[in-house]
C-alpha positions as CSV (number, residue, x, y, z in Angstrom):
1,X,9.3,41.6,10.1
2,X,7.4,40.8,7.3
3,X,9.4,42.8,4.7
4,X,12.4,40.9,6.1
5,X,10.1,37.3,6.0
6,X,9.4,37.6,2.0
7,X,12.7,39.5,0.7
8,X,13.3,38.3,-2.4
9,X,16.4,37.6,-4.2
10,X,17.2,38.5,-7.3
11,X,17.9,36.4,-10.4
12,X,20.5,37.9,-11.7
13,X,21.9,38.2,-8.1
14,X,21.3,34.4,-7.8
15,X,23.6,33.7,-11.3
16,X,26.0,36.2,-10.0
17,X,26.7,33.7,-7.4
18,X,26.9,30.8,-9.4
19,X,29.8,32.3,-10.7
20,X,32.0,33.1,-6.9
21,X,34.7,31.0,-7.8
22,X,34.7,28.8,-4.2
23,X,30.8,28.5,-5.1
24,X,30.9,27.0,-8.4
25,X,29.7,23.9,-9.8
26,X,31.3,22.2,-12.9
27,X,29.2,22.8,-16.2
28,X,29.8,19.1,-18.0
29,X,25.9,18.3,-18.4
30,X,24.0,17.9,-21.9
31,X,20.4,18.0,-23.1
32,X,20.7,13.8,-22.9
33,X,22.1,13.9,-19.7
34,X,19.3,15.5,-18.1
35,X,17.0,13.3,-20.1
36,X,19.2,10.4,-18.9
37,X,18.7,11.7,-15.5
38,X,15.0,11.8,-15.9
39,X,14.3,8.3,-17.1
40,X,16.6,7.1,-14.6
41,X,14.8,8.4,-11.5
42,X,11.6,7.9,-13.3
43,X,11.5,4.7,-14.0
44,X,11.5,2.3,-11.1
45,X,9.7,-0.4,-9.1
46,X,6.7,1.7,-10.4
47,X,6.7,0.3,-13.4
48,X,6.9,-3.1,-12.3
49,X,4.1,-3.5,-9.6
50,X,2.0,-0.3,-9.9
51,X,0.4,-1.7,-13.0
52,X,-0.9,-4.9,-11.4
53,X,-2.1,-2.9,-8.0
54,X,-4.5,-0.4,-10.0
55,X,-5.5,-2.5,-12.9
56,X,-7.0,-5.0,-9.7
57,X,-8.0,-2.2,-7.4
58,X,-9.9,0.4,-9.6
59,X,-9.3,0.5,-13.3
60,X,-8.8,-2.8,-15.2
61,X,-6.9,-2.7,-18.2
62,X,-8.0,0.9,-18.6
63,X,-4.9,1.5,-16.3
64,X,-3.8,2.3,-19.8
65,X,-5.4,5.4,-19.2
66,X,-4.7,6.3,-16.1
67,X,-0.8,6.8,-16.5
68,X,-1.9,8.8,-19.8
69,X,-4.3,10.8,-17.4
70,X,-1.2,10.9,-14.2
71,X,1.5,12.0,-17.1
72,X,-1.0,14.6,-18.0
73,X,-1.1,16.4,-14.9
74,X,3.2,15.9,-14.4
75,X,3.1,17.1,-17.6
76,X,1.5,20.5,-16.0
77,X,4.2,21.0,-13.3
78,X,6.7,20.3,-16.0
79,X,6.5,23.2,-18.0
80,X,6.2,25.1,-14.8
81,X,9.5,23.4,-14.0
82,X,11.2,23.9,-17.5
83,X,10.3,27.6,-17.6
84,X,12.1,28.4,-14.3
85,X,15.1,26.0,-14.8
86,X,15.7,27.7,-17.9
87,X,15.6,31.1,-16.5
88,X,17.2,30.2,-13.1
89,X,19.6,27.9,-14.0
90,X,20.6,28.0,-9.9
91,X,21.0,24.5,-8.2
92,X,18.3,24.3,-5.7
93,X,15.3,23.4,-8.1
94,X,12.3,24.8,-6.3
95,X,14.0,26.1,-3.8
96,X,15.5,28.5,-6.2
97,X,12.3,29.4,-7.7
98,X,10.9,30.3,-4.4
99,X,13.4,32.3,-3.3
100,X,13.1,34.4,-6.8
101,X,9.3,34.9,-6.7
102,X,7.6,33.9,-3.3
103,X,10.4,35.0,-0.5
104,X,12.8,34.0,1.9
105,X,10.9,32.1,4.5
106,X,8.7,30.6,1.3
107,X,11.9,29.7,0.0
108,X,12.9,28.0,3.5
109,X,9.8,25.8,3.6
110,X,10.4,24.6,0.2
111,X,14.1,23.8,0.8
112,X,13.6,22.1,3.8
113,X,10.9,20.2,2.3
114,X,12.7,18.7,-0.3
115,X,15.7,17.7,2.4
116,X,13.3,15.8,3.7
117,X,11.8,14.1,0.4
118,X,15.1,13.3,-0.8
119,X,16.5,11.9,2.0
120,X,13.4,9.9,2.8
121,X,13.2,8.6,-0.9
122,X,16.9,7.9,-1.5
123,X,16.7,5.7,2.0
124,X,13.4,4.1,0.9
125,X,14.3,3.0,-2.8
126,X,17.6,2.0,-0.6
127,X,15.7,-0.9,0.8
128,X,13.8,-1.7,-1.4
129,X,17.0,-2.2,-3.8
130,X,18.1,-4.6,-1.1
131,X,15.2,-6.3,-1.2
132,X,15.3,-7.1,-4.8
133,X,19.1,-8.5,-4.5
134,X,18.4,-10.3,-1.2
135,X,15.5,-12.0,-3.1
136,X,17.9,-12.7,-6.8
137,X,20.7,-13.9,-3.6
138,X,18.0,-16.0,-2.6
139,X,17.2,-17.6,-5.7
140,X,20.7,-18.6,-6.3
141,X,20.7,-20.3,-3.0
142,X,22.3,-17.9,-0.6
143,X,20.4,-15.7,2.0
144,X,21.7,-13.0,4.0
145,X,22.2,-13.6,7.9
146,X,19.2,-12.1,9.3
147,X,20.7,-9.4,11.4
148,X,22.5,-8.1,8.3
149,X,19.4,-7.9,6.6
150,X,16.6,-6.4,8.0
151,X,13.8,-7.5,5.6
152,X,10.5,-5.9,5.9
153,X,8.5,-7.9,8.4
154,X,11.7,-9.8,10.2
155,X,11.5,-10.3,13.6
156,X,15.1,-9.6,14.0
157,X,16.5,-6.4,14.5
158,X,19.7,-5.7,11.9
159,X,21.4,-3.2,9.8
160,X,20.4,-3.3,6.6
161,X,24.2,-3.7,5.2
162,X,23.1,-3.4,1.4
163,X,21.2,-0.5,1.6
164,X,23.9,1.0,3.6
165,X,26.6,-0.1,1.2
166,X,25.0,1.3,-1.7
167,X,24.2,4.9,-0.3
168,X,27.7,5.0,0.5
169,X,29.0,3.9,-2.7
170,X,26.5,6.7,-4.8
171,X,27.6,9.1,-2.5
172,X,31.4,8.8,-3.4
173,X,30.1,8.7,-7.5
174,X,28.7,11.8,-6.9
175,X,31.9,13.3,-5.5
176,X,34.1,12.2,-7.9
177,X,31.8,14.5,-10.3
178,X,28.9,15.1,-12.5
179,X,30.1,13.7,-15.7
180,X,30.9,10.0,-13.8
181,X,27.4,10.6,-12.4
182,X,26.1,10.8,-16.0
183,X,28.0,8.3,-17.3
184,X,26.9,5.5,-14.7
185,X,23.4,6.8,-14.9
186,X,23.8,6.4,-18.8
187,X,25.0,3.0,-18.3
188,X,22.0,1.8,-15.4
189,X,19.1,3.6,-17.7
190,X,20.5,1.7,-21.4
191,X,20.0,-1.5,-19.1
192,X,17.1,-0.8,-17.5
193,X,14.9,0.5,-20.4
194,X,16.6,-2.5,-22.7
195,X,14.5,-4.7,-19.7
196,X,11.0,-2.8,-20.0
197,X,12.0,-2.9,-24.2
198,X,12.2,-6.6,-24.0
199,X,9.3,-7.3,-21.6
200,X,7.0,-5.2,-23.8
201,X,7.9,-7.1,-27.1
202,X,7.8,-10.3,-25.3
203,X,4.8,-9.9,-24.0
204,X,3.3,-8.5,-27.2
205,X,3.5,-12.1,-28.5
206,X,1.1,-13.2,-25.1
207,X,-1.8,-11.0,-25.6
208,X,-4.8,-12.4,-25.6
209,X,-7.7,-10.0,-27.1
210,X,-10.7,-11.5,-24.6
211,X,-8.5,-9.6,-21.7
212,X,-9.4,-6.7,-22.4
213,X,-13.1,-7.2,-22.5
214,X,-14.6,-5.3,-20.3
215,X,-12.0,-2.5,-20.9
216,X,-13.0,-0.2,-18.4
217,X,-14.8,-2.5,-15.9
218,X,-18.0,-0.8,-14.0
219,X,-17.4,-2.6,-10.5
220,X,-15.0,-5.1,-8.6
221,X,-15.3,-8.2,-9.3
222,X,-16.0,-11.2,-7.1
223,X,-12.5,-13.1,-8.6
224,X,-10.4,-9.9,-7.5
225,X,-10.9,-11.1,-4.0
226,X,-11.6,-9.6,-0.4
227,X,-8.4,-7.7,0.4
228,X,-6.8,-5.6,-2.3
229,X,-4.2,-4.1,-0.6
230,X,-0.8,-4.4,-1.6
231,X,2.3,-3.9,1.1
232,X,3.9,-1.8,-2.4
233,X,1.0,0.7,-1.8
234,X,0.5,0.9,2.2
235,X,4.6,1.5,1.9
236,X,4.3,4.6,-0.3
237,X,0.8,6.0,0.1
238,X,-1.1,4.7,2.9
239,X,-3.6,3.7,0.9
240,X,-5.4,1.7,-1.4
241,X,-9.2,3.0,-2.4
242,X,-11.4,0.6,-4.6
243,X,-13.5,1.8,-7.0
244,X,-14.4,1.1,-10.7
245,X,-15.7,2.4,-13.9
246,X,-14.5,6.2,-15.2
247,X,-13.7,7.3,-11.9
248,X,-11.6,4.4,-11.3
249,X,-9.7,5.5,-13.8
250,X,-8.9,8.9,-12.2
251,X,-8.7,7.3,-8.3
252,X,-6.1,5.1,-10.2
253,X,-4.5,8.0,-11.8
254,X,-3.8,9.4,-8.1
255,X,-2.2,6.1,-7.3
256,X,0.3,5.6,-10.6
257,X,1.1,9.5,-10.4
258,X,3.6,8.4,-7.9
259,X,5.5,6.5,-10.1
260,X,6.2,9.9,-12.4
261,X,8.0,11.6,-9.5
262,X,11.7,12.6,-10.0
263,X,11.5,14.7,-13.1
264,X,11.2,17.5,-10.7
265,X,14.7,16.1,-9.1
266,X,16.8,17.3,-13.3
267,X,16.2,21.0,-12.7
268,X,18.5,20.7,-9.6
269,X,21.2,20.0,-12.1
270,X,20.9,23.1,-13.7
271,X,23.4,24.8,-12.8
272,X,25.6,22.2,-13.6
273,X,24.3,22.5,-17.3
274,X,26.3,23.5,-20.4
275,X,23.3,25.4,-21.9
276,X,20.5,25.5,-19.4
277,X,18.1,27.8,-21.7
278,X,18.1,25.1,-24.4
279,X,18.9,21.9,-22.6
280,X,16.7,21.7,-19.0
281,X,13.2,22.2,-21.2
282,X,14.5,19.1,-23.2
283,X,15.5,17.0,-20.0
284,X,12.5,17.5,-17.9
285,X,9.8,17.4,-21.1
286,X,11.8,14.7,-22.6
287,X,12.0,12.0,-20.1
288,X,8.8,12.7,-19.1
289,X,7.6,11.7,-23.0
290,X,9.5,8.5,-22.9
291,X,8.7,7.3,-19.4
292,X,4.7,8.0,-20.4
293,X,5.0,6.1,-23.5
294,X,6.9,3.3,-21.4
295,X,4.3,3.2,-18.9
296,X,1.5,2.9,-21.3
297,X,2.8,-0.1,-23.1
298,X,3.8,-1.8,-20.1
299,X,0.3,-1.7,-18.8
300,X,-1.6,-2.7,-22.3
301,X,0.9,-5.3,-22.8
302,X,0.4,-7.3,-18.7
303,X,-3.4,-7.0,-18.5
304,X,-3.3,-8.5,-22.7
305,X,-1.0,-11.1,-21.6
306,X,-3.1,-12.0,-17.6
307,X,-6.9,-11.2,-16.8
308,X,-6.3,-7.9,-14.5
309,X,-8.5,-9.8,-12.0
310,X,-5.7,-12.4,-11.4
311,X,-2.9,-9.9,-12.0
312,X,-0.5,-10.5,-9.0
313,X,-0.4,-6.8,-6.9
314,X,3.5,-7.5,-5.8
315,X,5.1,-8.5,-9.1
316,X,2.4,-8.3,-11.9
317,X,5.0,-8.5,-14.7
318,X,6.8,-11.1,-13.2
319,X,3.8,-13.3,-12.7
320,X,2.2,-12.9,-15.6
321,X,4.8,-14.4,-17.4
322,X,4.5,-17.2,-14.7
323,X,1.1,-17.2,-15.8
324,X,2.1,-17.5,-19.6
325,X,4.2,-20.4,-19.2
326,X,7.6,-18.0,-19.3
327,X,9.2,-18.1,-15.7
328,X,12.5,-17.3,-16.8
329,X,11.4,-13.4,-17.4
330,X,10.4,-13.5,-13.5
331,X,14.4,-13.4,-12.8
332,X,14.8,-11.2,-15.7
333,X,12.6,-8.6,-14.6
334,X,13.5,-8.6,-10.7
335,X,17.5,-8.4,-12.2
336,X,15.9,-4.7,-14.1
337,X,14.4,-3.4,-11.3
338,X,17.0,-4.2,-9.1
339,X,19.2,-2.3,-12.0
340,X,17.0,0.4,-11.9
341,X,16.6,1.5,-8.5
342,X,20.3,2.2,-8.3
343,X,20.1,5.3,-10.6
344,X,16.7,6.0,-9.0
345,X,19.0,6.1,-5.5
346,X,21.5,8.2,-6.9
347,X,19.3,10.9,-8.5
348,X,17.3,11.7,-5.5
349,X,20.7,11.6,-3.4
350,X,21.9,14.5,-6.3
351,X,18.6,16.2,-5.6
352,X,19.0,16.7,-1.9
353,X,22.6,17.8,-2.2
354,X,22.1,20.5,-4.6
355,X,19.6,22.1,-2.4
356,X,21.4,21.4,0.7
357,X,23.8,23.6,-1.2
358,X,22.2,26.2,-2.7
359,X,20.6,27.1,1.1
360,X,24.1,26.9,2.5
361,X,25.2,29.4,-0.4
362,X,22.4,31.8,0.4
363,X,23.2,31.5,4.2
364,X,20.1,29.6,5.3
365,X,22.3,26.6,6.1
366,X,25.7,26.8,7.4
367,X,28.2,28.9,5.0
368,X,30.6,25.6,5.4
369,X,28.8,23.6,3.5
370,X,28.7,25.9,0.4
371,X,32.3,25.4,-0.8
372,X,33.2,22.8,-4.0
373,X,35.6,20.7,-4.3
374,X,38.7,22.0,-5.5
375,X,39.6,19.5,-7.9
376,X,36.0,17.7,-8.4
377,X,33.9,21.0,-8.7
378,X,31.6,19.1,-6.6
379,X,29.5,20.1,-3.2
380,X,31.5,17.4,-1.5
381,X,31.1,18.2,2.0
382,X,27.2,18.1,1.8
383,X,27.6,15.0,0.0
384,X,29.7,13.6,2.3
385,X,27.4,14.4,5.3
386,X,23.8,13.6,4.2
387,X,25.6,10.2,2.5
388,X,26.5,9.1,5.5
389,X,23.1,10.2,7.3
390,X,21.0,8.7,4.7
391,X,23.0,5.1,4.6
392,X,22.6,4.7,8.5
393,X,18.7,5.7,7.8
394,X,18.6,3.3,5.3
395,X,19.9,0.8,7.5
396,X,18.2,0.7,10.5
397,X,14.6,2.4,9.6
398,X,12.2,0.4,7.9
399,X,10.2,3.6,7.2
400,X,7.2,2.0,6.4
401,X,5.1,4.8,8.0
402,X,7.5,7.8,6.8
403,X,7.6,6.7,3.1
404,X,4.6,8.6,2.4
405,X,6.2,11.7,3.1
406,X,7.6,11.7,0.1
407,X,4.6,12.1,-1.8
408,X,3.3,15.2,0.1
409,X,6.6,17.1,-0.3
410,X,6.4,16.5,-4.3
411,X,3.1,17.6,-4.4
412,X,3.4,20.5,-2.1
413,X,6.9,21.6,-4.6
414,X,4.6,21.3,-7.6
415,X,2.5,23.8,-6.3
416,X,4.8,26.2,-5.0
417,X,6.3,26.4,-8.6
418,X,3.4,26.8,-10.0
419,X,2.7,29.9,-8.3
420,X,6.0,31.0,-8.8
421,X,5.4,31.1,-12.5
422,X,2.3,33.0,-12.0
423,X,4.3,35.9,-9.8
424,X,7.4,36.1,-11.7
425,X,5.4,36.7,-14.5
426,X,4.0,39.7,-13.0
427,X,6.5,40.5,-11.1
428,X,9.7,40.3,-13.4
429,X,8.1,40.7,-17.3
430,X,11.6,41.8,-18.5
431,X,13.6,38.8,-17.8
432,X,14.4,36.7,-20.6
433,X,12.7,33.5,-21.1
434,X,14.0,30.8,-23.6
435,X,11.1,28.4,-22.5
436,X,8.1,30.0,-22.0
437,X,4.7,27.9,-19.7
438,X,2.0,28.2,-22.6
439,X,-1.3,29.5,-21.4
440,X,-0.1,31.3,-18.2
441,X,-1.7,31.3,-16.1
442,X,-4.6,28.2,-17.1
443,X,-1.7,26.0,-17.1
444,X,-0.1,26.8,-13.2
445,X,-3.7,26.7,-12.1
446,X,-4.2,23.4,-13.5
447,X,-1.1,22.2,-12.2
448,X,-2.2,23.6,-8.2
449,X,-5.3,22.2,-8.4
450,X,-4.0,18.8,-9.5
451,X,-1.1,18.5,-7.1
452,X,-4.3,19.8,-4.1
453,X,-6.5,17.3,-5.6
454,X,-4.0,14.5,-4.9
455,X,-2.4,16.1,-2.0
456,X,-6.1,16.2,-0.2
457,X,-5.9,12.0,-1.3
458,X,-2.9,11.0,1.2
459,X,-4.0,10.1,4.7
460,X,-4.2,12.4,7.8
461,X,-0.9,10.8,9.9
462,X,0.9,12.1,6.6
463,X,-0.2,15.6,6.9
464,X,0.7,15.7,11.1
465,X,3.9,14.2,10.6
466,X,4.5,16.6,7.3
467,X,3.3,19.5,9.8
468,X,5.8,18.7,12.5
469,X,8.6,18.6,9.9
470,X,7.4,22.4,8.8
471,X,7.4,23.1,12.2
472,X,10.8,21.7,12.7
473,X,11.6,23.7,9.9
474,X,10.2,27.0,11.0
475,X,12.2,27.1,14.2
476,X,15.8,26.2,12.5
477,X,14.8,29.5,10.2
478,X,13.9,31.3,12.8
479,X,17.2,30.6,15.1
480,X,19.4,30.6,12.6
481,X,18.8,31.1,9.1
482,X,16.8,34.5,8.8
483,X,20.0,36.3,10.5
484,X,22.6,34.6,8.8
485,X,21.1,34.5,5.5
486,X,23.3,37.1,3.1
487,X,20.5,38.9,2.0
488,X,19.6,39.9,5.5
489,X,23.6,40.5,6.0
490,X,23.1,42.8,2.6
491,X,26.0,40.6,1.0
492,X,27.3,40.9,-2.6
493,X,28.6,37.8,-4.4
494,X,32.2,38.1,-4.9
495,X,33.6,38.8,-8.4
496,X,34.3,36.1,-10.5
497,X,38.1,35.7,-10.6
498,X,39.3,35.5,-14.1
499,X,40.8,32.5,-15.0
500,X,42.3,33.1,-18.9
């Protein structure tokens, strides 16, 4: 059973059947719409509340440092990402990779791990998007009925109709095709950075030099108050530790990582790109570059402009300008990250879809699911389905307790690609490699013991309910998958028809 358990596929098997002509995606994507796609999923509420949360809880304005030290170890997994999306351009991300070095059933667990983190992400960014218009709705004097609401902390039970709407509305964008995708995305992101542009030159003009003194503070102040814990962080992570000096800097680093996650979500477009080889290094490394950079001015500019020991921990930006005399940037920034979490939304609803897909190509999932659009080139049905799950998710489930989810099925992705570098390396010398990891293997073992190290962070309800998902997960494969899969049925991808 165990031959049968790690059978792997085949690279050039798995391009072969990008090319089965009821199987294949449209090639319309570009080295700056993958970075495009990066920024956008990026960039988020992240970068409008993380700063405020860490700067208070653990690093002070040396929160500077710990996105520097957070985009350092992304920066790991991304070349581990950029050197298999460049030689597996395969939807599927690492679901692909698996399948190419680890196995089958390694492959599974991956694949069904990332349905899970895309679905719970795109449904949590989801509500908190309509929370940020219910709030601009608000200030402009109207207010949703409560029952079609369903803000965090309500007493009334309702359907969260704007979450709901927009799931729905990204999922028939992503139907229509790729190169609408891209362009809305490029449309969202031009907006969105403009906002985190003008709230860093702004706010440039604000600083005041005596902030930053102490830089890197050795211990919480008695100003910072009794409870530090924001509702941002107990959403996402669970958790919200408090220390200071140097390794405040790194406890904050574990915290703000979370706000790099989705660069890992542009190698699922790779099939769908004109020149992977060339063009998914770019996207992945690139975006990650500029959201870094974007991150680190943000953060030196609000603790110049406030004291990081009055920073607000739900809108630090916002109310620092409060702070500075400036309320009319409080609308201004709720308006970008309102923007922003739209393209955030429809990213991580790509993500899922493309694995969804690639598992039903391979057999895993039902073969249904596999075909494209005829017109659209799109995995429609897929898109369809999980849409439609994902906006009824979105509107009844708070998820306050499942959001953290997310973060253990990135991290647990990092790792499985980095290893996958490590074993194709050995295992496959001859294929050819346009983008190369440096320092293999130093730099996939840096990248595991990173993603461990912040894995081991999360709290322990995160790991039992991540372990009954796996579970979950095993029996499916077991039922159904491991017989049905086309390697196990010894299937060839069918011919590509030619179409001159």
């Amino acid at each position: 059973m165990s031959s049968t358990l790690f059978r792997t596929k085949k690279v050039e098997q798995s391009i072969r059947d990008t090319e089965e002509p009821e199987h294949a995606l449209k090639k319309s994507l570009s080295a700056l719409d993958l970075t495009v796609f990066g920024v956008g999923v990026i960039i988020g509420t992240g970068i409008f509340v993380l700063t405020g949360t860490v700067a208070k809880n653990n690093a002070g304005p040396a929160v500077a440092l710990a996105f520097v030290a957070a985009g350092i170890a992304c920066a790991l997994a991304a070349l581990c990402y950029a050197e298999f999306a460049s030689t597996v351009p395969v939807a599927g991300s690492a679901y692909t990779f698996s399948y190419a070095s680890l196995g089958e059933l390694p492959a599974w667990i991956i694949g069904w791990d990332l349905v899970l983190e895309f679905a719970l992400g795109t449904a949590v960014v989801a509500v908190g998007w309509s929370g940020y218009i219910q709030s601009l709705m608000e200030n402009a004097g109207w207010t949703m009925p409560a029952a079609l609401g369903s803000r965090e902390g309500s007493d009334v039970f309702g359907f969260d109709i704007l979450a709901a709407v927009l799931v729905l509305v990204l999922t028939g964008i992503l139907v229509l095709g790729m190169k609408l995708s891209a362009r809305v995305t490029s449309v969202v992101v031009a907006i969105k950075v403009t906002v985190v542009l003008v709230v860093i030159i702004a706010g440039a003009f604000l600083i005041k030099g005596d902030n930053y003194d102490p830089f890197i503070p050795k211990s919480k102040p008695v100003e910072a108050g009794a409870s530090l814990d924001s509702p941002l962080i107990q959403l996402m992570f669970g958790w919200a530790p408090s220390n200071f000096g140097v390794m405040g800097i790194f406890t904050a680093a574990s915290v703000v990582f979370f706000a790099f996650i989705g660069f890992d979500v542009v190698a699922t477009a790779a099939e769908e790109t004109r020149n992977p080889q060339r063009d998914m290094p770019r996207g992945i490394i690139g975006s990650l570059i500029i959201c870094t950079t974007l991150y680190v001015l943000v953060s030196i500019v609000v603790t110049g402009m406030q004291n990081y020991t009055r920073l607000s921990i739900d809108a630090p930006l916002a109310d620092a300008f409060k702070a500075t005399g400036h309320p009319w940037f409080a609308g201004f920034i709720s308006f970008g990250a309102a923007v922003g979490l739209t393209t955030v939304c429809m990213i991580l609803l790509l993500g899922q879809t493309r694995v969804f897909f690639a598992m039903s190509r391979d057999g895993l999932l039902p073969r249904f699911f596999s075909h494209v659009h005829p017109r659209f080139k799109t995995p429609h049905r897929p898109t369809i389905l999980l849409g439609v799950i994902i906006a009824i998710l979105a509107g009844f489930t708070p998820l306050t307790e499942l959001a953290a989810l997310v973060n253990i099925g990135t991290l647990f992705a990092f790792v499985v690609v980095a290893i996958g570098v490590i074993i194709l390396r050995r295992t496959r010398p001859d294929l050819p490699r346009s983008f190369r990891t440096p320092w293999v293997p130093v730099i996939p073992i840096l990248s595991v013991c990173a993603s461990l190290w912040l894995m081991i962070n999360l709290p322990a309800e995160t790991w039992v309910r991540f372990g009954i998902w796996m579970a979950a997960g095993f029996l499916l494969y077991f039922a159904y998958g491991r017989t049905h899969s086309r390697l196990a049925k010894g299937e060839e991808p069918a011919a590509p028809v030619d179409q001159r």
